[in-house]
C-alpha positions, 0 to 999 in steps of 0.5 A: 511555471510548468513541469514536464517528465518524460514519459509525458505529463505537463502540469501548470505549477503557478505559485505551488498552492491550490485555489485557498492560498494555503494548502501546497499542490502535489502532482504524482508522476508517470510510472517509468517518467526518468527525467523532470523539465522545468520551464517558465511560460508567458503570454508573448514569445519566449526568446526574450526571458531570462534568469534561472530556476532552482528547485529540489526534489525528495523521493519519499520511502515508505518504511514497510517492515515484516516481523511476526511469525506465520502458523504452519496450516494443517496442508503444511502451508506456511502463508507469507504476507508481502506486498507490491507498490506503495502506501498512499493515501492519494494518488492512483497507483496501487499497494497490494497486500499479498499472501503467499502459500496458501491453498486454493478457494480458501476464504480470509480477511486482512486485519490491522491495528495500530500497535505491534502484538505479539502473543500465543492466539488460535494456535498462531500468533496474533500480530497486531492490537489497538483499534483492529479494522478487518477488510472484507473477505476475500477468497484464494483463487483457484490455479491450475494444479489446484496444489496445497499452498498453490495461491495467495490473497490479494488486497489493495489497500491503497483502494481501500483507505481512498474509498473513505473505509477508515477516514481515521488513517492520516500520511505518517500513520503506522498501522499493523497488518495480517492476515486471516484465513479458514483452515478447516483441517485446523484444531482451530479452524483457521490460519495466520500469517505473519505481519507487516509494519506499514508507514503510510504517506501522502 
């Protein structure tokens, strides 16, 4: 079999399984593709088959959910995490974690854990525990009016965890994830956001 979608992709199906007999194919789809074509294909003419073909398609959703609370930085910045695209650990698309209001050239880290954590921590609340992973530092870039809360951070986790950065996330896991960043006008010299409840899938 073969399955086509519109923007164009043709993909060779064969009997669904990759080349151990075991383990199921997946194919991603085209961003903007709005119908699925499926069609049977032989060696000789095609006028002369027959029968039909069923099938059923699933939309995954991730479940991606805020909670927590931000701490107001000493420029009056509240940093709002966010996020565009979707979680996956195959695949090429991106998940970028975003940061919002938050001050030009200011140095942070995403972190995340696998349990929610809510509790008083350097002025703020620390969102997350169990296992915490931090991603590199990233630094705000700088905007044209160069204002107080005028930028954001911008991380693709998707980049991260196909880069082989933590091998221990498997599709169904939830993590915990915020951020931290230097806010030198702080009694504590830094700065949190507030969290997100991340689902991952296939």
């Amino acid at each position: 079999f073969f399955l086509t979608t519109t923007l164009f992709a043709l993909n060779f199906i064969g009997d669904g399984l990759r080349e151990d007999g075991i383990s199921l194919q997946s194919f991603e789809v085209p961003a903007g593709a709005t119908r699925l074509f499926l069609g049977s294909a032989d060696s000789g003419d095609w006028n002369d088959n027959f029968g039909s073909l069923q099938a059923s398609v699933e939309q995954e959703v991730a479940d991606i959910t805020p909670f927590c609370t931000a701490k107001l930085s000493s420029e009056g910045c509240l940093p709002s995490i966010g996020y565009t695209g979707y979680p996956a650990l195959a695949g090429t698309h991106e998940f970028n974690v975003v940061c919002a209001e938050v001050s030009p050239n200011t140095k942070g880290t995403l972190f995340y854990g696998r349990a929610q954590y809510v509790i008083p921590f350097q002025g703020g609340y620390l969102c997350t525990n169990v296992k915490i992973k931090r991603t590199p530092i990233t630094i705000t870039p700088q905007t044209v009016s160069g204002a107080p809360c005028s930028s954001a951070f911008t991380f693709d986790f998707n980049a991260w965890i196909q880069g082989g950065n933590d091998p221990t996330l498997l599709p169904g896991d939830v993590i915990y994830a915020q951020w931290w960043m230097r806010d030198p006008g702080a009694f504590s010299k830094t700065g949190l956001s507030d969290a997100l409840q991340i689902q991952l899938c296939q």
